[in-house]
C-alpha positions as protocol buffer text, in pm:
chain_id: "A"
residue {
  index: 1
  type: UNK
  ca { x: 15515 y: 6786 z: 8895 }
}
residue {
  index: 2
  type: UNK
  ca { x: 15283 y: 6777 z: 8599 }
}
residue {
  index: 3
  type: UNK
  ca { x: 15371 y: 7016 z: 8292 }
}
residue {
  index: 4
  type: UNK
  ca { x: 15053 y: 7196 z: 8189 }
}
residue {
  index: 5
  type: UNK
  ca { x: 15102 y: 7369 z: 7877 }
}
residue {
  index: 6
  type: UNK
  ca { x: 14950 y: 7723 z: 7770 }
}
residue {
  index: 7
  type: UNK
  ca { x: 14754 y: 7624 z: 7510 }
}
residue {
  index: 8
  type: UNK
  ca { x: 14598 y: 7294 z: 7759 }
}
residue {
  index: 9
  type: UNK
  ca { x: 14558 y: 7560 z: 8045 }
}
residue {
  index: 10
  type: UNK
  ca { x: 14290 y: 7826 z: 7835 }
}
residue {
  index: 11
  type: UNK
  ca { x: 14123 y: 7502 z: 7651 }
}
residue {
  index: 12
  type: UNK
  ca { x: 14045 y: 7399 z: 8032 }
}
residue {
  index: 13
  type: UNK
  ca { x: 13883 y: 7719 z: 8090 }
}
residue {
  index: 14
  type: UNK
  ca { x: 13633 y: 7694 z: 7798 }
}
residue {
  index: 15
  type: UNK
  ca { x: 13236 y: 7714 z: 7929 }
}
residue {
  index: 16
  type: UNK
  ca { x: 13428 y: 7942 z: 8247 }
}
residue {
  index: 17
  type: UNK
  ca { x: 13469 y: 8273 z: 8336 }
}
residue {
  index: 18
  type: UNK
  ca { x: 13795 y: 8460 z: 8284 }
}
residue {
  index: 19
  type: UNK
  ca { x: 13935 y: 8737 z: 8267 }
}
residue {
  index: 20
  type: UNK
  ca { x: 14136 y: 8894 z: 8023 }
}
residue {
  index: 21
  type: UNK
  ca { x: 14416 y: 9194 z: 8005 }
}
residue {
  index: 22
  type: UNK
  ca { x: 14442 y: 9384 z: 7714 }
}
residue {
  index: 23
  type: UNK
  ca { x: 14747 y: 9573 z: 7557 }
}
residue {
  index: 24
  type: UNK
  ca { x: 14599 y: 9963 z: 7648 }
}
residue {
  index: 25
  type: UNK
  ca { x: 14323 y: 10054 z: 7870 }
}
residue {
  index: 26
  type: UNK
  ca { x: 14100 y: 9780 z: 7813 }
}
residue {
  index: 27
  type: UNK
  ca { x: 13990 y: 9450 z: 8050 }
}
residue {
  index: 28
  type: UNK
  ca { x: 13712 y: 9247 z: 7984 }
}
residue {
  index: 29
  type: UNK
  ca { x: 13543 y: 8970 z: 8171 }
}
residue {
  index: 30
  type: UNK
  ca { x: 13348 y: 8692 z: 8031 }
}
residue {
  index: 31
  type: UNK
  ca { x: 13255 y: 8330 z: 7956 }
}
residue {
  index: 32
  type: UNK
  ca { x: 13539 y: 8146 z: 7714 }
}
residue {
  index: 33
  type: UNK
  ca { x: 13320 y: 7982 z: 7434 }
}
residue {
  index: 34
  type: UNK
  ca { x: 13647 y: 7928 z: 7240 }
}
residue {
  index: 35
  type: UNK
  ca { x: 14037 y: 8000 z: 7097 }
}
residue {
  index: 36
  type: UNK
  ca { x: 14239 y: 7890 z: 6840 }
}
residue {
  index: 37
  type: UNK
  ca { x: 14570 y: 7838 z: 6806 }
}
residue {
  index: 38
  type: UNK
  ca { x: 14680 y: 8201 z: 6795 }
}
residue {
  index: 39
  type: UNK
  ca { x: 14479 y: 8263 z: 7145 }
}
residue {
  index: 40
  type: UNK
  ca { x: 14179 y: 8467 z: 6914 }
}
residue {
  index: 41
  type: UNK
  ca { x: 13876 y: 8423 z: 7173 }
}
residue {
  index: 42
  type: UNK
  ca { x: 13564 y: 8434 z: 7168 }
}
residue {
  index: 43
  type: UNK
  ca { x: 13376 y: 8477 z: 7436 }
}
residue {
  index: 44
  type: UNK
  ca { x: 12985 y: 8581 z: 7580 }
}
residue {
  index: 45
  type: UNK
  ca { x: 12801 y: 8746 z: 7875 }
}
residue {
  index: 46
  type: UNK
  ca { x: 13105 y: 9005 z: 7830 }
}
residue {
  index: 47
  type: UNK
  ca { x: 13173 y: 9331 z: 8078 }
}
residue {
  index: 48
  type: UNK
  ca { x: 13438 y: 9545 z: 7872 }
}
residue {
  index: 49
  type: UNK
  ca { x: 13590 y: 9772 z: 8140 }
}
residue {
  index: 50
  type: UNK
  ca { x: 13784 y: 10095 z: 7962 }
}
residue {
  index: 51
  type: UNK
  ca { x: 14028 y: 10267 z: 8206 }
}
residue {
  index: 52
  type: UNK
  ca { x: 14004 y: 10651 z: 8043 }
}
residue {
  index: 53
  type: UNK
  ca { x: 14092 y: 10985 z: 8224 }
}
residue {
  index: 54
  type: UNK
  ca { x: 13743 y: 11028 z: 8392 }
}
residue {
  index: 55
  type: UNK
  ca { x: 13749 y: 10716 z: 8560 }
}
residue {
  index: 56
  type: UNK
  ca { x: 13677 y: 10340 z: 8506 }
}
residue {
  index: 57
  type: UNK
  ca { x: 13375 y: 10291 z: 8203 }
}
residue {
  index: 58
  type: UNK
  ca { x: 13186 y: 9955 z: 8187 }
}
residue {
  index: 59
  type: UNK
  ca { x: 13039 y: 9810 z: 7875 }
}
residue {
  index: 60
  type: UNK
  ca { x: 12820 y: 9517 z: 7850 }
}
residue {
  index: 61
  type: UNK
  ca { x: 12843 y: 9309 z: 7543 }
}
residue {
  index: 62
  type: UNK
  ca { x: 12624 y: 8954 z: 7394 }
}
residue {
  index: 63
  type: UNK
  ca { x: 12920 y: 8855 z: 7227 }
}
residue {
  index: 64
  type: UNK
  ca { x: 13286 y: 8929 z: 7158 }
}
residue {
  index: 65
  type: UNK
  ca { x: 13601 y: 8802 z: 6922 }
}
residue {
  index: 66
  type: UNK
  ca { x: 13914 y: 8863 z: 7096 }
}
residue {
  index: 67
  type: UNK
  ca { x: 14215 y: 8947 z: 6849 }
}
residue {
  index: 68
  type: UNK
  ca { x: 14481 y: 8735 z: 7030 }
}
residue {
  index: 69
  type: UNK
  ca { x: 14788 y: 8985 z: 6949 }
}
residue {
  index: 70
  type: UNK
  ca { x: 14622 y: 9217 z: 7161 }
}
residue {
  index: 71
  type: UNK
  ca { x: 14607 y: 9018 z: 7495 }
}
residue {
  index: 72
  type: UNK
  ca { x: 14843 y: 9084 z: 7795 }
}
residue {
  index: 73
  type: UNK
  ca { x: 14706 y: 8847 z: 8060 }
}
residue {
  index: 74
  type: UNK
  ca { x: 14453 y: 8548 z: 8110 }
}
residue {
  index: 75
  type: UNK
  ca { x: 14292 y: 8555 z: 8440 }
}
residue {
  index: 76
  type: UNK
  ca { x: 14123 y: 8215 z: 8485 }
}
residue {
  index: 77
  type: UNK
  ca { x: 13808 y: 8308 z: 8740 }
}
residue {
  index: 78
  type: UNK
  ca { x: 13906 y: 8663 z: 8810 }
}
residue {
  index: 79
  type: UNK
  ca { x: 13772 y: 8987 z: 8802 }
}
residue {
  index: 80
  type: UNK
  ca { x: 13886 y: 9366 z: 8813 }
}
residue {
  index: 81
  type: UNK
  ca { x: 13607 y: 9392 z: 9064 }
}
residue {
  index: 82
  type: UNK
  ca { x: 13505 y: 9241 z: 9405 }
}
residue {
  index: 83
  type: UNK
  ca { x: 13141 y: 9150 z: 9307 }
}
């Protein structure tokens, strides 16, 4: 079996959608445009869902830059939502 490592796995994702978990209430979904080393993203076309008391809040942003201390999980092709 081949060894894929993390870092390989998210550059392979680049120009895709994914989706992202985010220490707190917030998941966002979007097209990977890049990372560095310290899994920073940036990424476009971006729906920001914020989990808050009232219900499930959608935000849709041009452009985002990721702080990679903040992300849980890395979704490659998934979404909170069936569309």
């Amino acid at each position: 079996m081949e060894r894929v490592l993390p870092l390989e796995l998210i550059d392979k994702c680049i120009g895709s959608r994914i989706w992202v978990i985010m220490k707190g209430d917030k998941e966002l979904v979007g097209t990977l445009t890049g990372f560095d080393d310290f899994v920073n993203m940036v990424m476009e076309d971006v729906v920001e869902y914020e989990m808050t008391p009232e219900g499930k809040r959608k935000n849709k942003l041009d452009q985002i830059l990721l702080n990679g201390n903040n992300i849980c999980i890395l979704v490659p092709g998934g979404s909170p939502e069936d569309d």
